[in-house]
VEXTI-527634 format. One record per residue (C-alpha): residue number from 0; x, y, z. Coordinates in pm, 1 decimal, padded with zeros to 6 digits, always signed. Layout:
<domars>
<domar num="NUM" px="X" py="Y" pz="Z"/>
...
</domars>
This chain:
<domars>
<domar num="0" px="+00000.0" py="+00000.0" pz="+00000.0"/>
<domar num="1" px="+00134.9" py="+00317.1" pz="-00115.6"/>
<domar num="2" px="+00000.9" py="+00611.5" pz="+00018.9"/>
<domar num="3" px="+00102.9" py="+01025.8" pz="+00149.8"/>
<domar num="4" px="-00247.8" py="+01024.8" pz="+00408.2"/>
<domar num="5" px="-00013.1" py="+01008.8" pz="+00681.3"/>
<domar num="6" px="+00196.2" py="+01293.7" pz="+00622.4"/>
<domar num="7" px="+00120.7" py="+01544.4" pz="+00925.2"/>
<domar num="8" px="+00295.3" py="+01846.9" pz="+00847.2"/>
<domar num="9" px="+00555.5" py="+01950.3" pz="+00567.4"/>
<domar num="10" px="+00832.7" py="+02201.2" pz="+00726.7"/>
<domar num="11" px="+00980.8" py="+02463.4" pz="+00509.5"/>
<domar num="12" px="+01305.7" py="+02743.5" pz="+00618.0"/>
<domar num="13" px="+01629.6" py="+02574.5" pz="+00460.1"/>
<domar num="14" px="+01718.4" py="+02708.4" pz="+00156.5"/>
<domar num="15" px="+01928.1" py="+02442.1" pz="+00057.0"/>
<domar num="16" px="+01916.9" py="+02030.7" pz="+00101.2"/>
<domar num="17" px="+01809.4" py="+01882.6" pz="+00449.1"/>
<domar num="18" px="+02054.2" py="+01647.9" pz="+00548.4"/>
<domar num="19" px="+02006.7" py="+01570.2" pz="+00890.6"/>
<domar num="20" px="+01763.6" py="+01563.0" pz="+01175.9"/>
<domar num="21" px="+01716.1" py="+01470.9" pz="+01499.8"/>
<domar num="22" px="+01379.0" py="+01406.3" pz="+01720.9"/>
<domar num="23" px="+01465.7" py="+01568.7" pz="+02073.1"/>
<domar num="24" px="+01413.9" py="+01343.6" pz="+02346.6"/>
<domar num="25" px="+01026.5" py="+01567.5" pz="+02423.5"/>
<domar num="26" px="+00916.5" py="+01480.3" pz="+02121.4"/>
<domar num="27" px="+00791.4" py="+01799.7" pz="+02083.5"/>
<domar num="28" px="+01073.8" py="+01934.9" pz="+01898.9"/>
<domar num="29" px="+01305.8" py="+01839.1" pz="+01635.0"/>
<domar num="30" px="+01646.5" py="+01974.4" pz="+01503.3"/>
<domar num="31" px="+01767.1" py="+01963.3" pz="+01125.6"/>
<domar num="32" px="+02094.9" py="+02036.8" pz="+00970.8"/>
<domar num="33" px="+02130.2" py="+02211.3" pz="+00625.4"/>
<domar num="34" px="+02375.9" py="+02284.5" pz="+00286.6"/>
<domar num="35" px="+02271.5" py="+02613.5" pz="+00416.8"/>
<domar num="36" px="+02513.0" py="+02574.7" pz="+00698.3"/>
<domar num="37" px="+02269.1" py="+02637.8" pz="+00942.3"/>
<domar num="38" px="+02068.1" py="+02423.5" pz="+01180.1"/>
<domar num="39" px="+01710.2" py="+02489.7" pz="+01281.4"/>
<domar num="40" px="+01516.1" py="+02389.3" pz="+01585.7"/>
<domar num="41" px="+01120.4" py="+02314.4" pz="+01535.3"/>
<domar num="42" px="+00810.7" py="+02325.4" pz="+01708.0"/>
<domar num="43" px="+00705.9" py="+01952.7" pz="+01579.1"/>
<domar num="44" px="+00322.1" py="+02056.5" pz="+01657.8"/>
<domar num="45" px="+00307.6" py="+02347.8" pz="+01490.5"/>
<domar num="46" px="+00608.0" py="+02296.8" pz="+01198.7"/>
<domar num="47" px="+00724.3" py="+02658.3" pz="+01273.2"/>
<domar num="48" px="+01119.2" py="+02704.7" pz="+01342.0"/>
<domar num="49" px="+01169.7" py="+02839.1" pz="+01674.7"/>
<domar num="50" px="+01546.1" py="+02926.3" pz="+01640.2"/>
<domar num="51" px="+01850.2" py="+02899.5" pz="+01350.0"/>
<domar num="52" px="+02171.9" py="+02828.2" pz="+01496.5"/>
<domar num="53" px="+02442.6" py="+02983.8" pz="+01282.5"/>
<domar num="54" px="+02841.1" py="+02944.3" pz="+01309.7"/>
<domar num="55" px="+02926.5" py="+02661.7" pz="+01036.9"/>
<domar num="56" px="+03122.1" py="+02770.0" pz="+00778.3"/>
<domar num="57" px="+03024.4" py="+02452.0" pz="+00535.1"/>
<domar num="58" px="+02728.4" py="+02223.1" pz="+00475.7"/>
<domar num="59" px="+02593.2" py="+02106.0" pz="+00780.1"/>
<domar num="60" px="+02651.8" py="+01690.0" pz="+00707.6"/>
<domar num="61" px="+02548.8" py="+01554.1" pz="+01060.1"/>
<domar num="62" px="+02423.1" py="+01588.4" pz="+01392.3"/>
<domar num="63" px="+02290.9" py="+01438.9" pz="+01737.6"/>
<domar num="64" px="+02108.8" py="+01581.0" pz="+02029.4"/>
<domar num="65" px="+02210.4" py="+01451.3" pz="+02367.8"/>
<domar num="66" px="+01896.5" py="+01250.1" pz="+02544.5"/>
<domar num="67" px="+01843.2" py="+01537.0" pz="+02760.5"/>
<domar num="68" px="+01747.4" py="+01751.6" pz="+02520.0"/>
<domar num="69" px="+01967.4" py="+02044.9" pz="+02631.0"/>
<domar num="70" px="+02231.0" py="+02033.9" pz="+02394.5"/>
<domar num="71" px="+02305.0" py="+01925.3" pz="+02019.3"/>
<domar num="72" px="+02641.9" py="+01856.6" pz="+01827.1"/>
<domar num="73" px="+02659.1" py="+01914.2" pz="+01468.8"/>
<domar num="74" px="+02954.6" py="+01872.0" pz="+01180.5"/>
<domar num="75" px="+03027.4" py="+01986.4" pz="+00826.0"/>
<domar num="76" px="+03180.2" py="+02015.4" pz="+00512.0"/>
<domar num="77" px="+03510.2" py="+02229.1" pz="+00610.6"/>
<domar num="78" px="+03548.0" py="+01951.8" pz="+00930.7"/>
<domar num="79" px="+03403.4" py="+02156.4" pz="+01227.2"/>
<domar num="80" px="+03250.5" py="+02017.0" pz="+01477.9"/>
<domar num="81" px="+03000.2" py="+02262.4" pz="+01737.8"/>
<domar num="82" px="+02840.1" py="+02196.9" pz="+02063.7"/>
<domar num="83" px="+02525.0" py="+02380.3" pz="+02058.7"/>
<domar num="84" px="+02296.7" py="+02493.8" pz="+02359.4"/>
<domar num="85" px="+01960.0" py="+02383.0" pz="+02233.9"/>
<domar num="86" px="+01757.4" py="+02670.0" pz="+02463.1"/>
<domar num="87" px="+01972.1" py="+02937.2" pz="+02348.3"/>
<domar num="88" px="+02138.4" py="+02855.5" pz="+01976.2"/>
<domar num="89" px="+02426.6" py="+02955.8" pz="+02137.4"/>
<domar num="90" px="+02760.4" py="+02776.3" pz="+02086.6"/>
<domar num="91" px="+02909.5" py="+02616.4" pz="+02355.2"/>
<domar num="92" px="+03229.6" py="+02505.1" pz="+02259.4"/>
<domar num="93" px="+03405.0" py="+02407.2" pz="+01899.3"/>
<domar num="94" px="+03601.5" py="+02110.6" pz="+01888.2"/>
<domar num="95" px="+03962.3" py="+02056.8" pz="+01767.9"/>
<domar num="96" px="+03966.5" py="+02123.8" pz="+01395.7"/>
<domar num="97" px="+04153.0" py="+01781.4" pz="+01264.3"/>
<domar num="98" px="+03902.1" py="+01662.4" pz="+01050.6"/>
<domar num="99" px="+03725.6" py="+01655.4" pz="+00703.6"/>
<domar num="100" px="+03380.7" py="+01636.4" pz="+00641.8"/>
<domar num="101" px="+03202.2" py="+01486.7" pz="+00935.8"/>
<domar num="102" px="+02926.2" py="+01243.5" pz="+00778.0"/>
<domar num="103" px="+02836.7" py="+01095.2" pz="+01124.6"/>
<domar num="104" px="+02791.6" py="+01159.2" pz="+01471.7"/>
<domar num="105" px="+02668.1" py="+01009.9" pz="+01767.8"/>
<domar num="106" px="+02656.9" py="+01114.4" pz="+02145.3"/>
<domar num="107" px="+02722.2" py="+00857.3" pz="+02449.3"/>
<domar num="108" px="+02396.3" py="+00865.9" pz="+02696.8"/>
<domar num="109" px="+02524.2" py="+01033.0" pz="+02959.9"/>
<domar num="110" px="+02681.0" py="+01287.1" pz="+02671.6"/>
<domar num="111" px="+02990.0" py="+01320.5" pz="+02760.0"/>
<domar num="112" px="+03152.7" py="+01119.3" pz="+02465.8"/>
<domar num="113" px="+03135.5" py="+01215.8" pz="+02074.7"/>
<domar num="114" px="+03199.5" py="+00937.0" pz="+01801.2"/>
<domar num="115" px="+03259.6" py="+01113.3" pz="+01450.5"/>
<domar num="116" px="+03315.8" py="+00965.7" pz="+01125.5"/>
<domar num="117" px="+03478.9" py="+01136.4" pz="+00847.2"/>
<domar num="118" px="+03681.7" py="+01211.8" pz="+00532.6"/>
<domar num="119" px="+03906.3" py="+01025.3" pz="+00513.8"/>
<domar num="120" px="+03847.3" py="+00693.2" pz="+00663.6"/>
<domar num="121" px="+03864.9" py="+00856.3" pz="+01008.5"/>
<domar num="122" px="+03686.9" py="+00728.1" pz="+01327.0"/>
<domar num="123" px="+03764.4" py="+00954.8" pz="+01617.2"/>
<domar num="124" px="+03663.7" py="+00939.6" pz="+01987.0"/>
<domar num="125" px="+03625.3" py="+01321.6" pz="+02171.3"/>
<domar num="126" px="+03542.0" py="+01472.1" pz="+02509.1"/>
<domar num="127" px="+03243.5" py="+01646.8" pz="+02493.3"/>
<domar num="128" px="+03345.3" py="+01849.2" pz="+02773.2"/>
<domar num="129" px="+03666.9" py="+01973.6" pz="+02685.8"/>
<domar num="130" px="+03601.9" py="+01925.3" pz="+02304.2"/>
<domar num="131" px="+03957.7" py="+01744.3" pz="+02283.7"/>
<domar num="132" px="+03996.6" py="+01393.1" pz="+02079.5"/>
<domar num="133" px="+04048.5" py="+01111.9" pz="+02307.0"/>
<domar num="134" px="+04164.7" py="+00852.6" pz="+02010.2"/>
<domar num="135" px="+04134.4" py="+00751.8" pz="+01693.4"/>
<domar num="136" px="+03972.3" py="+00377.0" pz="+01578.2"/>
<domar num="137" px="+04252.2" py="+00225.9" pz="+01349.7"/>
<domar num="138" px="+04068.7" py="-00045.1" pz="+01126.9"/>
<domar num="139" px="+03897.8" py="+00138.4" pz="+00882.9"/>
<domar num="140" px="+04219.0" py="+00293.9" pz="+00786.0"/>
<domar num="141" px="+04362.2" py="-00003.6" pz="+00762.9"/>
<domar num="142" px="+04082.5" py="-00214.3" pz="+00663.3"/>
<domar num="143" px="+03855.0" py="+00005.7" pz="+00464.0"/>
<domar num="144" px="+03890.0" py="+00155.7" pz="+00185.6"/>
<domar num="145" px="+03595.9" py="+00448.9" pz="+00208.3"/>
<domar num="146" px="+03499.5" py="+00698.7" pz="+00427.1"/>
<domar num="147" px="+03256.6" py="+00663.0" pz="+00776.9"/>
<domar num="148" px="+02944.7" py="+00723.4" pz="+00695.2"/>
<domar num="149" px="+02731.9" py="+00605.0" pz="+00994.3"/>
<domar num="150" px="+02854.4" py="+00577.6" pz="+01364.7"/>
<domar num="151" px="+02678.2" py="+00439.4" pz="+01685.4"/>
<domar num="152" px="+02721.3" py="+00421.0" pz="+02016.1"/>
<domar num="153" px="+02634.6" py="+00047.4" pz="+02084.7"/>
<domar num="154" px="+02537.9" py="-00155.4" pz="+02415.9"/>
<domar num="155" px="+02514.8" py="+00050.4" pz="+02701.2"/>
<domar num="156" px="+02833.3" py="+00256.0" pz="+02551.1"/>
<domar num="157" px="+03054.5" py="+00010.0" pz="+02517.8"/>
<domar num="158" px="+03088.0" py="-00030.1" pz="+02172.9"/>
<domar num="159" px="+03070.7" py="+00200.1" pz="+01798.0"/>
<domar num="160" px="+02976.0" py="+00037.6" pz="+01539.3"/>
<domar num="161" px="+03097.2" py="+00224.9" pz="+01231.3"/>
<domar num="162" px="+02966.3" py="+00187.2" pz="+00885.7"/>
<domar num="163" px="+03184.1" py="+00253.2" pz="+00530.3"/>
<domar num="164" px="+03237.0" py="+00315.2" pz="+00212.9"/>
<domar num="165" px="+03374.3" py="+00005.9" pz="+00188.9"/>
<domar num="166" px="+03048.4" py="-00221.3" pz="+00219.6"/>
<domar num="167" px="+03138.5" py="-00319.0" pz="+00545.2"/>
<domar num="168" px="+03029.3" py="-00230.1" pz="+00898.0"/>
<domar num="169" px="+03270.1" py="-00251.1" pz="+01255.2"/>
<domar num="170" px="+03215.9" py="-00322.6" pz="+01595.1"/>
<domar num="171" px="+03487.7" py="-00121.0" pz="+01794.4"/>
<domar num="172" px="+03557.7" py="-00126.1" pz="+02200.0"/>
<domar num="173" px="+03509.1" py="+00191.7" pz="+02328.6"/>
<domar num="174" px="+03735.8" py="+00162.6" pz="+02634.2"/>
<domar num="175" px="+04077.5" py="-00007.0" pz="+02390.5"/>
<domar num="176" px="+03967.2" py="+00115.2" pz="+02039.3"/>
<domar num="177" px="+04016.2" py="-00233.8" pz="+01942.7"/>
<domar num="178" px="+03803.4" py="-00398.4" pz="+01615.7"/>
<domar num="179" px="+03569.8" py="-00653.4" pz="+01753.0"/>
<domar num="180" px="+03463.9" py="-00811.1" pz="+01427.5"/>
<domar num="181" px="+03324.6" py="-00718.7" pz="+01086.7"/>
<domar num="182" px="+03020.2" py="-00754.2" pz="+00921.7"/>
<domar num="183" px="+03062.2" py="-00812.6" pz="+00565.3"/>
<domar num="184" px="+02799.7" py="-00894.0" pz="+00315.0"/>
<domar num="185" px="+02663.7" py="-00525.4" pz="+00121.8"/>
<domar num="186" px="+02698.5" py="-00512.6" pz="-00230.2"/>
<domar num="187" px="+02787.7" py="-00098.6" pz="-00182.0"/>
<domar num="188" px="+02859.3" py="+00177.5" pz="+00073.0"/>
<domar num="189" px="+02654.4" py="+00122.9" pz="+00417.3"/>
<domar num="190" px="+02505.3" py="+00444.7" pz="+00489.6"/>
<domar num="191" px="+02308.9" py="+00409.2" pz="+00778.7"/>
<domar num="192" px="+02257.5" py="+00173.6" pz="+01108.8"/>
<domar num="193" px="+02065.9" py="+00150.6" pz="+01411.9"/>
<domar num="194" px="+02001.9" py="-00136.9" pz="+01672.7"/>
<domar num="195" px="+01718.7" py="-00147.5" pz="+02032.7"/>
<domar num="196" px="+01745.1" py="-00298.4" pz="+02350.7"/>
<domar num="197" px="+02114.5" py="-00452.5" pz="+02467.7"/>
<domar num="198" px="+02232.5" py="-00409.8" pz="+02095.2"/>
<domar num="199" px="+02235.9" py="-00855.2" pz="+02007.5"/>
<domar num="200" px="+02079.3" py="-00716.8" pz="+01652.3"/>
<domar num="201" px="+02160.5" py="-00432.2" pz="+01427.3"/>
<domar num="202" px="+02007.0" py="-00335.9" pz="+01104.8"/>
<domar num="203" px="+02199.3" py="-00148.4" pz="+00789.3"/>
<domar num="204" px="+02110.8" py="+00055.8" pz="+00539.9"/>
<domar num="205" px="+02288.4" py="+00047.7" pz="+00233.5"/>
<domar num="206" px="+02294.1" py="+00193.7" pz="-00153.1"/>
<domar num="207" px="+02274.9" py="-00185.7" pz="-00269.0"/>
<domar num="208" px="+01895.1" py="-00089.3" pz="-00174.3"/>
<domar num="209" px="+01886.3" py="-00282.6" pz="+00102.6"/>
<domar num="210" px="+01860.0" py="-00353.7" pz="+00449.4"/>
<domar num="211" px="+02045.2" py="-00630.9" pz="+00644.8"/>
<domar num="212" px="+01926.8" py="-00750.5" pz="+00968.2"/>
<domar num="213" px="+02274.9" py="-00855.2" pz="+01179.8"/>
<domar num="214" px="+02310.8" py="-01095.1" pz="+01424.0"/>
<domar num="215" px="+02584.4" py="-00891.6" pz="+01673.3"/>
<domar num="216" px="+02772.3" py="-01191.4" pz="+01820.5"/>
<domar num="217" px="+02839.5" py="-01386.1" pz="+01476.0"/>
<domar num="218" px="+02853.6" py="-01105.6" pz="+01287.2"/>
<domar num="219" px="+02606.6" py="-01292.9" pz="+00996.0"/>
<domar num="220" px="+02322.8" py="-01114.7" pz="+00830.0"/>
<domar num="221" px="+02010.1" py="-01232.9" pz="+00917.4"/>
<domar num="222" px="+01746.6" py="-01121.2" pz="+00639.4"/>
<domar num="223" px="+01744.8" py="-00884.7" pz="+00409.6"/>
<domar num="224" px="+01469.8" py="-00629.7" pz="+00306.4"/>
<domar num="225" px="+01428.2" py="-00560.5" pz="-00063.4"/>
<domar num="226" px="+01196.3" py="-00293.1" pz="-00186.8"/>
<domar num="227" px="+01379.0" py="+00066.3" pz="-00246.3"/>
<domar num="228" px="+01429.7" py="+00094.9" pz="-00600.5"/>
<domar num="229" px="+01688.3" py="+00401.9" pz="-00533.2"/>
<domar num="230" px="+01977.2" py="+00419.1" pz="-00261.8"/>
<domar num="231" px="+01852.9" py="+00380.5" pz="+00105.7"/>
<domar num="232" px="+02033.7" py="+00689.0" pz="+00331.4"/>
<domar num="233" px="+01906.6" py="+00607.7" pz="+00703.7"/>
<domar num="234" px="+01746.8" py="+00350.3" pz="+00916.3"/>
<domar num="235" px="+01587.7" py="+00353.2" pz="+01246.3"/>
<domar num="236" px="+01458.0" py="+00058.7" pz="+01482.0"/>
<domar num="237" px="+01156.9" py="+00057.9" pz="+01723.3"/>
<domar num="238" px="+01270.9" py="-00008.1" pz="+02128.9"/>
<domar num="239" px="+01139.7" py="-00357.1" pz="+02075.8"/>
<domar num="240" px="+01286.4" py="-00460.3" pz="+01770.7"/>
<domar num="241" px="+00937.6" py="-00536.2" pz="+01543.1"/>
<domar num="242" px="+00951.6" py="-00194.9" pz="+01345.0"/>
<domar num="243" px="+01220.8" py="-00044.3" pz="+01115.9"/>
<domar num="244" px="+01200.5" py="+00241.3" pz="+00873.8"/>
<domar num="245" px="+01434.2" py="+00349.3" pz="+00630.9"/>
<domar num="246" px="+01464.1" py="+00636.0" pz="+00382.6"/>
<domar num="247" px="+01589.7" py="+00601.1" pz="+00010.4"/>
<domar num="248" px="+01677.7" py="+00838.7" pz="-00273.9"/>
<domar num="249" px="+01352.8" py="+00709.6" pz="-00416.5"/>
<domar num="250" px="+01151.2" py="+00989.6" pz="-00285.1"/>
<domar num="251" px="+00997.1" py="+00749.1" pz="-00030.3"/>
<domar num="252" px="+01021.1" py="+00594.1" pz="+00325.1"/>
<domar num="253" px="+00916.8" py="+00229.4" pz="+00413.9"/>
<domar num="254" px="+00794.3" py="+00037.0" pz="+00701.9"/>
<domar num="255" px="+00916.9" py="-00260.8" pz="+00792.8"/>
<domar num="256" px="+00807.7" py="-00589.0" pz="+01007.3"/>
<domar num="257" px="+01150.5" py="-00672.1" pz="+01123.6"/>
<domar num="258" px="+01072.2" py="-01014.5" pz="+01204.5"/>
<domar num="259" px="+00961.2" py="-01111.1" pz="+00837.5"/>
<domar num="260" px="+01112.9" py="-00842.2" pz="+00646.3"/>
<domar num="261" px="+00771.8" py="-00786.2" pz="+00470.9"/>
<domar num="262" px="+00716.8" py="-00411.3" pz="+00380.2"/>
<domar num="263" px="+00401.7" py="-00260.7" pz="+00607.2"/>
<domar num="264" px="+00401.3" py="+00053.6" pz="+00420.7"/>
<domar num="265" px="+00564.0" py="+00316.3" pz="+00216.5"/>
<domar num="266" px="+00532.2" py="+00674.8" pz="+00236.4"/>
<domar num="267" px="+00524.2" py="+00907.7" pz="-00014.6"/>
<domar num="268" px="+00564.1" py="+01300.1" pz="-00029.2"/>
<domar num="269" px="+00913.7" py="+01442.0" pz="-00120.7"/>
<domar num="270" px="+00991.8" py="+01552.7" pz="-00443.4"/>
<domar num="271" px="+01349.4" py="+01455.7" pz="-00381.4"/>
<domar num="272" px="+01600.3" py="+01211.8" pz="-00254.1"/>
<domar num="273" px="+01537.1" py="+01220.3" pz="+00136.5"/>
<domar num="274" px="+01877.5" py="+01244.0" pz="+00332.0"/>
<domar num="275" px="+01784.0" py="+01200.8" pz="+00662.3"/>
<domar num="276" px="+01508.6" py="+01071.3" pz="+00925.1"/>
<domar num="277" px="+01445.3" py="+01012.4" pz="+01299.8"/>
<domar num="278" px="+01199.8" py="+00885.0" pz="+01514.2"/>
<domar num="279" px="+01012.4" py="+00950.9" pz="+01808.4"/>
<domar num="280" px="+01120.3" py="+00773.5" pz="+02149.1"/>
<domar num="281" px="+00725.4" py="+00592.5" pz="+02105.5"/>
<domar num="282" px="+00811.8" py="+00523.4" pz="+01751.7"/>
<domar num="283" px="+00482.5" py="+00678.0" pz="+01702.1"/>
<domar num="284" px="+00611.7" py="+00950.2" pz="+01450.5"/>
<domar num="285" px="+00894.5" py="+00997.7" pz="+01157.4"/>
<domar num="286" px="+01068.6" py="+01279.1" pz="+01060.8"/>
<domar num="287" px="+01233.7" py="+01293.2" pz="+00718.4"/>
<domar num="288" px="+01484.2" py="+01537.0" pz="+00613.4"/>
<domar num="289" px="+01515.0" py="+01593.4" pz="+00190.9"/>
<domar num="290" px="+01723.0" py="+01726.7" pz="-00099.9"/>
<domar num="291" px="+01404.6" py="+01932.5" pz="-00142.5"/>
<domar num="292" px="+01524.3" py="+02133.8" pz="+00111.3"/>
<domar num="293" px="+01215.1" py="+02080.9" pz="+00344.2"/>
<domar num="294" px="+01109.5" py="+01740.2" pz="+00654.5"/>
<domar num="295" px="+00844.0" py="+01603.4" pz="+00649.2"/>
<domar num="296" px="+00618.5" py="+01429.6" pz="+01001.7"/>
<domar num="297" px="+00465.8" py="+01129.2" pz="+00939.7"/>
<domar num="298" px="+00250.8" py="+00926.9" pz="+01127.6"/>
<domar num="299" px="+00377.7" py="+00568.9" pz="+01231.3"/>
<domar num="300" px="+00102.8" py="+00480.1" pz="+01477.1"/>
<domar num="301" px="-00150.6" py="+00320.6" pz="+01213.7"/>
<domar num="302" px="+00055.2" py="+00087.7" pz="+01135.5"/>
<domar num="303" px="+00218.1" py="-00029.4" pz="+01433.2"/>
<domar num="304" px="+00044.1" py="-00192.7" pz="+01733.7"/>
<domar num="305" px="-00097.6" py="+00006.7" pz="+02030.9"/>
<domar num="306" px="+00174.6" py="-00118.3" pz="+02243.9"/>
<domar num="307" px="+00354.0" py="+00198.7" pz="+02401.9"/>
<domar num="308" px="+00787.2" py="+00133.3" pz="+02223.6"/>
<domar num="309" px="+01098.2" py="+00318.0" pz="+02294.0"/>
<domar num="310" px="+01350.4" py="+00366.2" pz="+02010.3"/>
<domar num="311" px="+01715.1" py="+00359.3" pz="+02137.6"/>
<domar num="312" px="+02044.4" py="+00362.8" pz="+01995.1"/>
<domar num="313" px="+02216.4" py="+00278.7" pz="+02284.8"/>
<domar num="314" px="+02091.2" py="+00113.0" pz="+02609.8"/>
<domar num="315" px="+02159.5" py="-00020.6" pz="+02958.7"/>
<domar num="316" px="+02201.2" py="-00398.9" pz="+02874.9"/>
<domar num="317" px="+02082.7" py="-00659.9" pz="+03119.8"/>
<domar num="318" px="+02388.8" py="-00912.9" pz="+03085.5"/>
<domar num="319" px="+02762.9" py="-00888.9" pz="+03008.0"/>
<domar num="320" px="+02936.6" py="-00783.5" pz="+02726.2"/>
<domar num="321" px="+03087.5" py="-01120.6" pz="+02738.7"/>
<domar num="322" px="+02764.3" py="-01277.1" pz="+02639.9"/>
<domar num="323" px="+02720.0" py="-01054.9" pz="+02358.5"/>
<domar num="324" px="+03048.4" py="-01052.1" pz="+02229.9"/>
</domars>
């Protein structure tokens, strides 16, 4: 079933392509990052833009809001990276400028760690607080042979997976910045993952047009989910696991039943490649980002079960890393 009845609300300000967003952890408000070089903070019930944060001197690539809300990191084109007071758009600190064009971020749960992938073939590790690197992840240098184009903070913190240009996706330690394993198996670049619960699946978008379901411990793909007839750009996972959705350079999202990798639905509404999308902590609502320079809400609930869900990227695992690993 193809359909656009569950678009909400289309949000227009950028006057150049979307390419990132982030729900905050209310739900009430969302962040996106521009080609512009700007970032803009929304009211998600009303679609009007509350603040711009300015101070990037390139195209805004990525970004993450920490899970309280109060603050927001962001990276571009020229390789800076800004902390961000959310409340005021003010900056709070700029990071060491030793990087290129920062494709991916991600932000521990407590906050106080920054994983950035960039140009080229650079995973770093920084202190939020100080805005100094801590270290650098040697395996993709080695190993790949792209750039980072996903990164995520995995199983209670312990972890980063990494995606590449390569086709391949890494599982890191945190603590030694030692390569766990590798997941091999895409036919092209992985540009997006995202995992629930204590992190024993992960699920990969890639421009083969797929998805790839991942068993964490054997590092073997699971299932795949076929339907994108253009490049897929981001995936997101429900709290429990039954739900994905991704976002292609077909114009469209789709829903996914995780367990059978059957589509539930597809959304239609951009009139361009869409970059970018996040979900709400209830996994109730979607937010798409697009090379038409405006995001798009979308309603999820429909087509999910009443059950109240919590999307996560990272969590507080119940057993050992041992177990997992």
């Amino acid at each position: 079933m193809e359909t656009n009845a569950s678009m909400i609300r289309t949000f227009t300000g950028h006057s150049a392509k979307v390419s990132a967003v982030n729900f905050c952890s209310d739900g009430k408000h969302a962040i996106s990052g521009s080609w512009d070089n700007t970032l803009i903070l929304w009211d998600v019930e009303t679609g009007e833009a509350i603040r711009t944060f300015r101070g990037h001197t390139g195209k805004v690539l990525s970004l993450k809001s920490s899970s309280d809300g109060k603050q927001v990191i962001s990276g571009d084109g020229d390789g800076k990276i800004i902390l961000w007071d959310v409340e005021t758009g003010e900056t709070v600190r700029s990071f060491e400028r030793k990087l290129d064009w920062i494709w991916a971020l991600d932000l521990s749960t407590d906050g106080k760690l920054a994983i950035c992938g960039s140009f080229p073939r650079t995973l770093t590790l920084w202190d939020v607080e100080t805005g100094k690197q801590i270290r650098a992840f040697t395996g993709h240098a080695m190993g790949h042979a792209g750039d980072i184009w996903a990164v995520l903070f995995w199983y209670g913190d312990k972890g980063v997976i990494s995606a590449s240009d390569d086709k391949t996706l890494i599982l890191w330690d945190v603590e030694t910045g030692q390569a766990i394993r590798t997941f091999n198996g895409h036919d092209a670049k992985v540009r997006g993952v995202s995992t629930y619960g204590e992190g024993r699946t992960i699920i990969s978008a890639s421009w083969d047009k797929t998805l790839k379901l991942w068993d964490v411990k054997t590092a073997k793909p699971i299932r795949d989910f076929k339907g994108h007839t253009g490049n897929i750009e981001a995936v997101s996972m429900s709290g429990d696991g039954r739900y994905a959705i991704c976002a292609s350079w077909d114009k469209t999202l789709i829903l996914w039943n995780v367990e059978t990798g059957e589509a539930i639905h597809t959304f239609t509404g951009h009139t361009a490649e869409i970059c970018a999308l996040s979900v709400s902590s209830d996994f109730k609502r979607a937010i798409s980002a697009s090379d038409d320079k405006t995001l798009i809400l979308w309603d999820l609930e429909p087509f999910t079960t009443p059950q109240v869900l919590q999307t996560v990227t990272t969590d507080n695992p119940q057993s050992t890393p041992e177990q997992v690993q």
